[in-house]
C-alpha positions in Angstrom: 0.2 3.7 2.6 2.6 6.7 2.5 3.1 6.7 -1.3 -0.3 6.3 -1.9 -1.5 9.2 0.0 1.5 11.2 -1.9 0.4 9.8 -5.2 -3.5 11.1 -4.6 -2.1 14.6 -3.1 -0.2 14.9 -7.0 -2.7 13.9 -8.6 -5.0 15.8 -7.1 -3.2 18.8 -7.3 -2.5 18.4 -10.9 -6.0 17.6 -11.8 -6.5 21.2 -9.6 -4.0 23.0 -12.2 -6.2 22.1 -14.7 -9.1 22.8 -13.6 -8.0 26.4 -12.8 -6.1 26.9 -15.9 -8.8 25.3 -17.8 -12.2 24.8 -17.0 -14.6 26.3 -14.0 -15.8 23.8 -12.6 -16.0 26.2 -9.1 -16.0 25.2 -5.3 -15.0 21.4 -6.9 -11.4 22.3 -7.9 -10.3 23.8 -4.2 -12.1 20.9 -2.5 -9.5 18.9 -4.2 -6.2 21.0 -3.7 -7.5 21.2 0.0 -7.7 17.3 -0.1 -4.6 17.3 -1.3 -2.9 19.8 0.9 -4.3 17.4 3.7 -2.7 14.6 2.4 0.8 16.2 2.3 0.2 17.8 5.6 -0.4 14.3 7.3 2.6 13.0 5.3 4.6 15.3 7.3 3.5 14.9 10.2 5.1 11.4 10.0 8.1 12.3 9.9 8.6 10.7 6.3 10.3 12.6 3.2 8.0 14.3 0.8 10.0 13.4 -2.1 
């Protein structure tokens, strides 16, 4: 369950890189690096390695 919720945080962090380098899609883009920031938050708060 652990390296899927680090696999959505990347992805969802790249697909927010994008999106601000790229297109405008607005208040969409943060929702996901906020999602994302969640995800790696909660991964350390296990106690497991980010990497």
């Amino acid at each position: 369950m652990g390296n899927l919720l680090y696999t959505i945080a990347v992805i969802l962090v790249i697909l927010w890189a994008i999106g601000f380098l790229g297109y405008n899609l607005g208040g969409l883009i943060h929702i996901l690096i906020v999602i994302a920031l969640i995800a790696v938050i909660f991964r350390i708060i296990q106690g497991r390695k980010i990497l």
